[in-house]
DOBA-165966 format. One record per residue (C-alpha): x, y, z; residue number from 1; residue in three letters. Coordinates in steps of 0.02 Angstrom, whole numbers, plus 50000, padded with zeros to 5 digits. Layout:
# DOBA-165966
<site <X; Y; Z>; NUM; 'Ala'> ...
END
This chain:
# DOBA-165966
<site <56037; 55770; 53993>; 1; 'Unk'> <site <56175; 55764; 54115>; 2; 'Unk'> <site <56332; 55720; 54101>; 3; 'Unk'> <site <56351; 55551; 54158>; 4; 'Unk'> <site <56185; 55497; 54047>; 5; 'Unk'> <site <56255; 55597; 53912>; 6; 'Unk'> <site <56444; 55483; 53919>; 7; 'Unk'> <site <56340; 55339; 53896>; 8; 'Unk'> <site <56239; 55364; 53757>; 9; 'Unk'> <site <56423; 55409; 53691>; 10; 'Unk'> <site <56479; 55242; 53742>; 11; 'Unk'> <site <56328; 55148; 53686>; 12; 'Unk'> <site <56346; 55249; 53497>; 13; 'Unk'> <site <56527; 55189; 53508>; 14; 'Unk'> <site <56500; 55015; 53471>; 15; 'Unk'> <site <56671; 54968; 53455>; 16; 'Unk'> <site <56745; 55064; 53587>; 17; 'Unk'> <site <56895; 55140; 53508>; 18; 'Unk'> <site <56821; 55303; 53592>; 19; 'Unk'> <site <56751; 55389; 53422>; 20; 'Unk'> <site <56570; 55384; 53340>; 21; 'Unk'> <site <56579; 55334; 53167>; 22; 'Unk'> <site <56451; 55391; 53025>; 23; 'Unk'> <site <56371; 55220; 53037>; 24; 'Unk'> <site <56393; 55208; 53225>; 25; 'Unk'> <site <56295; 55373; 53221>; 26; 'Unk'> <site <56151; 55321; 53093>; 27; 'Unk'> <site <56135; 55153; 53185>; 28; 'Unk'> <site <56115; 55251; 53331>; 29; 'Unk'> <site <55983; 55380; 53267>; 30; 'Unk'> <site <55890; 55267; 53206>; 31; 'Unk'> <site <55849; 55190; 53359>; 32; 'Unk'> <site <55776; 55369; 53415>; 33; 'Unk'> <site <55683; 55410; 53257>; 34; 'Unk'> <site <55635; 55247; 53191>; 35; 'Unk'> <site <55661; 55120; 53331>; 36; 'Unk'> <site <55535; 54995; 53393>; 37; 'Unk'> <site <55478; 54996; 53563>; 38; 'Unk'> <site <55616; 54818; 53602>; 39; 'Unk'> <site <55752; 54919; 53506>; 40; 'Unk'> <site <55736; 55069; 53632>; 41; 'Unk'> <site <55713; 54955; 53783>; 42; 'Unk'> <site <55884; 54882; 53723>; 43; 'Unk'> <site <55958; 55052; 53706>; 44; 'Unk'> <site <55903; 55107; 53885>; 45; 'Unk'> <site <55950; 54955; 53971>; 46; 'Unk'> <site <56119; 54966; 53882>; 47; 'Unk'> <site <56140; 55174; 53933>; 48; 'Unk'> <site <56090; 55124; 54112>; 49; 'Unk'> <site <56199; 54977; 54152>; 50; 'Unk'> <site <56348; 55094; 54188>; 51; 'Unk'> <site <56471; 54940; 54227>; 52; 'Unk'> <site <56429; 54832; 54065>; 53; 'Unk'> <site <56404; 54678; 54171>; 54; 'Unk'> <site <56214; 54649; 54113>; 55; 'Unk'> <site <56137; 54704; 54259>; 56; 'Unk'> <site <56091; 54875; 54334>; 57; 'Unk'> <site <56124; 54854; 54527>; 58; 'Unk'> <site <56077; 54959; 54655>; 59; 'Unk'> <site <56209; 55065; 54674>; 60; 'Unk'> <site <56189; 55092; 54473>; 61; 'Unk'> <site <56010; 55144; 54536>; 62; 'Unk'> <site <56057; 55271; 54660>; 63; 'Unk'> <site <56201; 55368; 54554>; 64; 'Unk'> <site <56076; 55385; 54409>; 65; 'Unk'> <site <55913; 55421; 54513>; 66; 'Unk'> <site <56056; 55548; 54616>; 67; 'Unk'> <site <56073; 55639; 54450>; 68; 'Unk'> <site <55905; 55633; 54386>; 69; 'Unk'> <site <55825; 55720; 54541>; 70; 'Unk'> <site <55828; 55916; 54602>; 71; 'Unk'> <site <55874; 55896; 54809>; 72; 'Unk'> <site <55735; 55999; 54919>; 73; 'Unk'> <site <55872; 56116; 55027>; 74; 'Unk'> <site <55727; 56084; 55189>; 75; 'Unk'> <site <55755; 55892; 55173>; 76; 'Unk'> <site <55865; 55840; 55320>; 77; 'Unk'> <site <55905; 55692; 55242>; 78; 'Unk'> <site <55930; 55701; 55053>; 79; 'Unk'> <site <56003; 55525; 55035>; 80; 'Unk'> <site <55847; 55431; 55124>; 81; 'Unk'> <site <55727; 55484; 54997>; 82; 'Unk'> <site <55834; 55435; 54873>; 83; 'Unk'> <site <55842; 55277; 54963>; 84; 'Unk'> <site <55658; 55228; 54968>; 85; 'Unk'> <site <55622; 55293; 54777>; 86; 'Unk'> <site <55758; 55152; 54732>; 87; 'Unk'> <site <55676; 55024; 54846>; 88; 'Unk'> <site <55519; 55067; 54730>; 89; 'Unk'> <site <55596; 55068; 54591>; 90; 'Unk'> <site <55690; 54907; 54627>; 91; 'Unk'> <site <55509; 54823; 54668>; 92; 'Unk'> <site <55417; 54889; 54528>; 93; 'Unk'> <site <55554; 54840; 54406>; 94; 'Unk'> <site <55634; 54693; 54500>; 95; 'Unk'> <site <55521; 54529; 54429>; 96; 'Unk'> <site <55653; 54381; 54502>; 97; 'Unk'> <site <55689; 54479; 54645>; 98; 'Unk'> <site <55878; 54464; 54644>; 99; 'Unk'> <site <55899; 54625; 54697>; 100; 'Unk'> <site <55971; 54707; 54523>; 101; 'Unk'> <site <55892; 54728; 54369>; 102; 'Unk'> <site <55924; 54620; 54213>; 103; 'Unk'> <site <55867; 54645; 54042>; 104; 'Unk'> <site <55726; 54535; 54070>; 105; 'Unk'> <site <55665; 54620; 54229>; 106; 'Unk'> <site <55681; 54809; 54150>; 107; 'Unk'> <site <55605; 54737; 53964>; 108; 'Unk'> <site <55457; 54648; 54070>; 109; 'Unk'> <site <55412; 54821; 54174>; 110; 'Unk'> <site <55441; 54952; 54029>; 111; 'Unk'> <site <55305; 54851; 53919>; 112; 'Unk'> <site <55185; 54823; 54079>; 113; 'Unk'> <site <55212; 55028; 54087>; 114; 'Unk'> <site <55304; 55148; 53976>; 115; 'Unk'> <site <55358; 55279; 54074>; 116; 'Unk'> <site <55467; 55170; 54151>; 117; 'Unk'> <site <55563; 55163; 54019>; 118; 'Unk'> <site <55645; 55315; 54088>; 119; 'Unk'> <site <55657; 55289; 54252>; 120; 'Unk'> <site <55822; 55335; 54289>; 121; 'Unk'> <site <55850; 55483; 54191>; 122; 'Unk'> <site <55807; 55525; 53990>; 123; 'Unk'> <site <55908; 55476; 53883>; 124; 'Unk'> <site <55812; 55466; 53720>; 125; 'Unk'> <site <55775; 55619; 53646>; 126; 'Unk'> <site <55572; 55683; 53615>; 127; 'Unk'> <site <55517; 55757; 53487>; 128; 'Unk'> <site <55543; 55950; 53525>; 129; 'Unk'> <site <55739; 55903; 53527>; 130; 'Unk'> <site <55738; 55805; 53389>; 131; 'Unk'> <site <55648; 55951; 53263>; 132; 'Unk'> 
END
């Protein structure tokens, strides 16, 4: 997980913002990842990806997390303009009013039509192998 992915789970955890994770902040938080349902870790994503708070994740939200979720190919020319067009996908896949951002609607409606999306912009729920 890196480290911008990894500050917001912290700041999701830290419900009440005073910058620590309490015991029940923490256990509410696990058990999301162990026990969740399938809404409960949509919420938790959405929440981890919307790196402003304002209830949306915007494009430029898109391209710093899809920026840190990718390896760069040292032969592309261009790194940024296949960064680019994998947001434009990602945007249409995801991107049901077409508003041009995300809300929790949009990213709720495309992670149940396909599951893998749920992690589309980096991983930020743990599997199994990290978890044991």
């Amino acid at each position: 997980m890196d480290d911008l992915l990894l500050d917001r789970v912290f700041r999701v955890f830290d419900k009440d913002n005073d910058g620590f994770v309490t015991i029940k902040e923490w256990i509410e938080g696990l058990a999301v990842f162990l026990r969740g349902a399938l809404e409960e870790k949509i919420k938790y994503c959405f929440h981890v990806y919307d790196l402003n708070d304002d209830g949306y994740i915007a494009k430029d939200e898109m391209m710093h997390l899809l920026d840190n979720c990718l390896l760069e190919d040292p032969t592309e020319e261009d790194p940024g303009e296949g960064l680019k067009y994998l947001m434009e996908i990602t945007l249409t896949k995801m991107d049901f009013d077409h508003d041009g951002r995300l809300s929790y609607e949009d990213f709720e409606k495309a992670v149940k039509e396909e599951n893998l999306l749920l992690e589309a912009f980096g991983t930020c729920l743990p599997d199994i192998t990290t978890l044991g």
